[in-house]
N, C-alpha and C positions, 0 to 999 in steps of 0.2 A: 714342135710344141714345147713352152716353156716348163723345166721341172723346176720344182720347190726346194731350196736346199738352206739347211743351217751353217749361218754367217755370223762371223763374228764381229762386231762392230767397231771402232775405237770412239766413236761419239754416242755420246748420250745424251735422252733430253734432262734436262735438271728437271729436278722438283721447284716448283712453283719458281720457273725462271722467269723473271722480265727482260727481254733479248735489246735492249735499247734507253739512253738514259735522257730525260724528254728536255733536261737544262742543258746539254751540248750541244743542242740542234742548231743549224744555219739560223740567225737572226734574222737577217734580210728580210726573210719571208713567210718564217715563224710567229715571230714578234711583230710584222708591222702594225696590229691595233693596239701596242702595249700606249697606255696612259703617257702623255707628257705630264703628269704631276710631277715625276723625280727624273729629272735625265739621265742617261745610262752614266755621264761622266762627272754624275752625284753620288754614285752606287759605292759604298766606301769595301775596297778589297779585303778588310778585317771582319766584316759585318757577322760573316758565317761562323766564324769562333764567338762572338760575345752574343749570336744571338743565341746559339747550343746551351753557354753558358747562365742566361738570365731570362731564357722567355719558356714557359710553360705554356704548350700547342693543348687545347682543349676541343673535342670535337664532338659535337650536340646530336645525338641520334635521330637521325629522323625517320621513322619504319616509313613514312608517305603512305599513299592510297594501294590498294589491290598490289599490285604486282613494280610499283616504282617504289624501290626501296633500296637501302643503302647495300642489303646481303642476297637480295633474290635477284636485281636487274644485274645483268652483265653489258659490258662495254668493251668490244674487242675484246673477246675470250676472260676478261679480267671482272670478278665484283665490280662495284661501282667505288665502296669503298676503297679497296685498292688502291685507286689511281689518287684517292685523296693522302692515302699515307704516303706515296711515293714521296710527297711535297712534304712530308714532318718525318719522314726517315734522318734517323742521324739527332733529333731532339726531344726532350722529352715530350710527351704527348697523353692525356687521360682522355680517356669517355667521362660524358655524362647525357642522359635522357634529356629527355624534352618537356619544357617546361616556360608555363605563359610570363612565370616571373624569371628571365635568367639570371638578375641580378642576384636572387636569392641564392639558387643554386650555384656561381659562381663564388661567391662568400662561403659556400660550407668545405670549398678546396683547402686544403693544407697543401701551402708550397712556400718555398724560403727564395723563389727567385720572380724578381723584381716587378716583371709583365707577365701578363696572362693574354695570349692570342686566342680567340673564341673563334671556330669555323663550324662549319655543317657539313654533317655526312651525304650529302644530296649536291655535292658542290664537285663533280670530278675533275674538272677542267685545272683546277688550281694548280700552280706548279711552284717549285721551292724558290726559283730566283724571283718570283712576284711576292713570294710571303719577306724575302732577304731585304728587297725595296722597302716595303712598307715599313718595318718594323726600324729599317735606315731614316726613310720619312719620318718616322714616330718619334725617334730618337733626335735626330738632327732639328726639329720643330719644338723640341720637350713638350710634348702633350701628355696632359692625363687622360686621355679616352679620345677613340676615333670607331666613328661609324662607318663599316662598309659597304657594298650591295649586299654583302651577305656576310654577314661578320661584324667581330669588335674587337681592338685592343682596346687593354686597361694599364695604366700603371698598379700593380697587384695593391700597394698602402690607398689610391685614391681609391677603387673599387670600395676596401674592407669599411670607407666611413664614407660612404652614400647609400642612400635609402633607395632613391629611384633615379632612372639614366631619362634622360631628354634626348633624343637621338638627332643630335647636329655634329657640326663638323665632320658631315657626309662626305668621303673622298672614293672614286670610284676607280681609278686606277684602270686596270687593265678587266671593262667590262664583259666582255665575251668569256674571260676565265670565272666569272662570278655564276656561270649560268647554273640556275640552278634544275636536275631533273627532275620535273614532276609528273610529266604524260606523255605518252607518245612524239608529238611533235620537238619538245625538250629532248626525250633522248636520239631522236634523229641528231639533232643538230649536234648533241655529245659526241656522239657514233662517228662525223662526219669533220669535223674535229681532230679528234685522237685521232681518226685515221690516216689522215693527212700529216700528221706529224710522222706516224709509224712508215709512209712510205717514205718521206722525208730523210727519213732514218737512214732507211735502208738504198735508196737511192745514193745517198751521200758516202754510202760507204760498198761502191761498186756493184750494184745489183740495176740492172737494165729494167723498166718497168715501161710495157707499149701502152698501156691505156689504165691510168690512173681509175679511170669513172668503173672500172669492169674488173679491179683487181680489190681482194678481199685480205688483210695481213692480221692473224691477232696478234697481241702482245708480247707472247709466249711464243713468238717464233725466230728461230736465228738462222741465218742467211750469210752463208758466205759470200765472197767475192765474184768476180765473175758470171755469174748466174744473169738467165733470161729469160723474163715474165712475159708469155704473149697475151692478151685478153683474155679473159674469162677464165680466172684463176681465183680459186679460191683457198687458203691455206691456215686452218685453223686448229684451235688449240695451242698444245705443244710439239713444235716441232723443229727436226733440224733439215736443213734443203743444203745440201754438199756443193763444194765449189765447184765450178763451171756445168751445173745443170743446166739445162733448158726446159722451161714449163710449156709446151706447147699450148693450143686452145682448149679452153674445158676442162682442166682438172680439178679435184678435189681432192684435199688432203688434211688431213686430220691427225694429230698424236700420232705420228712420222716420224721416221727416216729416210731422207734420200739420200744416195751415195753418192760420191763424184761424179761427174760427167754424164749423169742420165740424159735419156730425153724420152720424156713423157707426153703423150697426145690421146685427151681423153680419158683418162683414170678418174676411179675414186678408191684413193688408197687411206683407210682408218686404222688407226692403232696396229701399223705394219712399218717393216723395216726394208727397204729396197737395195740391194746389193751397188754396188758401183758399177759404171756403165751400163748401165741396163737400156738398151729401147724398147719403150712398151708403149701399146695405141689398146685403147678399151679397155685398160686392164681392172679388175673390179675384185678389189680382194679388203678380210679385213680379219685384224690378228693372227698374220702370218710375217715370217721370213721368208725375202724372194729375190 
């Protein structure tokens, strides 16, 4: 019979880590619906410095209906919001509510740089190199205003002396990033999505995965090297899974640790820490060291 013993660990989970960065990903296969509007060998390599510089990210709250909303719906272990600012991390960025006039409400901003990028909190799919493109198209096109599936830039001087926006020069770029979550069926497709990026991820960077359709990753989880996913796996929250685990069939894991070299068959391990080596089959524990 297995005893319980206090171990001490050298990993930790971080506080509100994101284990994966969604603009390093494989293109091939990540990218293939991205927009031919801008070709990748349009993309100007300076972009990211002057756009930190001159564009001010503004992002329109949207509470939505019952339970789709930007702070209550989760998306792989993560708010919905979240996955929005992942794409404006690194630039300036304000809230503002929601409102039938936006042009009003954009005009009461005080800001000294040039553009203002308008997005939605309802919009998680978005990622920083689609926002880098655009604002390259914007610039390289000299437009004062572009409508998007879900969005607008403005040149900030054209904005402050118009009354009302006519919404042409509609460019849709990379539409499947624009989806916005409103219901069920929407956040399937969000879910479904990110997720495949997250295995993507971690696939790419030495983790064995036997059936994509049957394995569950959130966010907040980091994965060493080596390691082997057999179906029916599910691994959520925060978590860390040690090099050269094996996940056998059916586990569940939750706000974790596993140690090096386990091999698990059939657990549901919650907000516990697992020793290194361990083989365990059924094992069902939660807010323990083992």
């Amino acid at each position: 019979m297995e005893t319980t013993e206090i171990i001490e660990f050298e990993k930790e989970i971080a506080k509100n880590q994101i284990a994966f960065d969604l603009d390093n990903l494989p293109k091939e296969e990540d990218f293939e619906e991205e927009s031919s509007v801008l070709p990748e060998e349009a993309f100007a390599p300076n972009t990211v410095d002057w756009v930190k510089d001159e564009v001010l990210f503004v992002i329109v709250k949207k509470d939505g209906d019952n339970r789709f909303n930007h702070y209550r719906t989760h998306i792989c272990g993560r708010p919905m919001l979240d996955w929005l600012l992942m794409s404006t991390g690194g630039f300036e960025t304000k809230f503002v509510g929601d409102n039938e006039n936006i042009i009003d409400t954009l005009k009461l901003i005080q800001t000294n740089k040039p553009f203002i990028f308008v997005l939605y909190s309802d919009t998680p799919l978005i990622y920083k190199n689609l926002l880098l493109k655009i604002m390259d198209y914007f610039s390289r096109n000299r437009l004062n205003a572009l409508t998007l599936l879900r969005g607008y830039v403005f040149k900030t001087a054209f904005l402050k002396d118009i009354d009302n926006f006519i919404l042409t020069c509609l460019e849709k770029f990379d539409e499947e990033a624009f989806l916005q979550v409103k219901d069920g069926q929407s956040l399937i497709q969000a879910t479904k999505y990110l997720q495949k990026k997250i295995l993507n991820y971690h696939e790419k960077n030495g983790v064995v995965i036997f059936d994509r359709n049957t394995t569950i990753i959130d966010a907040d989880v980091e994965i060493d090297n080596d390691v082997v996913i057999m179906p029916n796996n599910a691994i959520k929250g925060s978590c860390v899974i040690g090099r050269g685990v094996t996940l056998q069939e059916n586990n569940v894991i939750a706000n974790s640790i596993i140690g090096e070299e386990c091999d698990l068959l059939g657990c549901r391990i919650i907000d516990s820490n697992i020793a290194m080596r361990k083989t365990l089959k059924g094992l069902d524990i939660a807010g323990r060291k083992y």
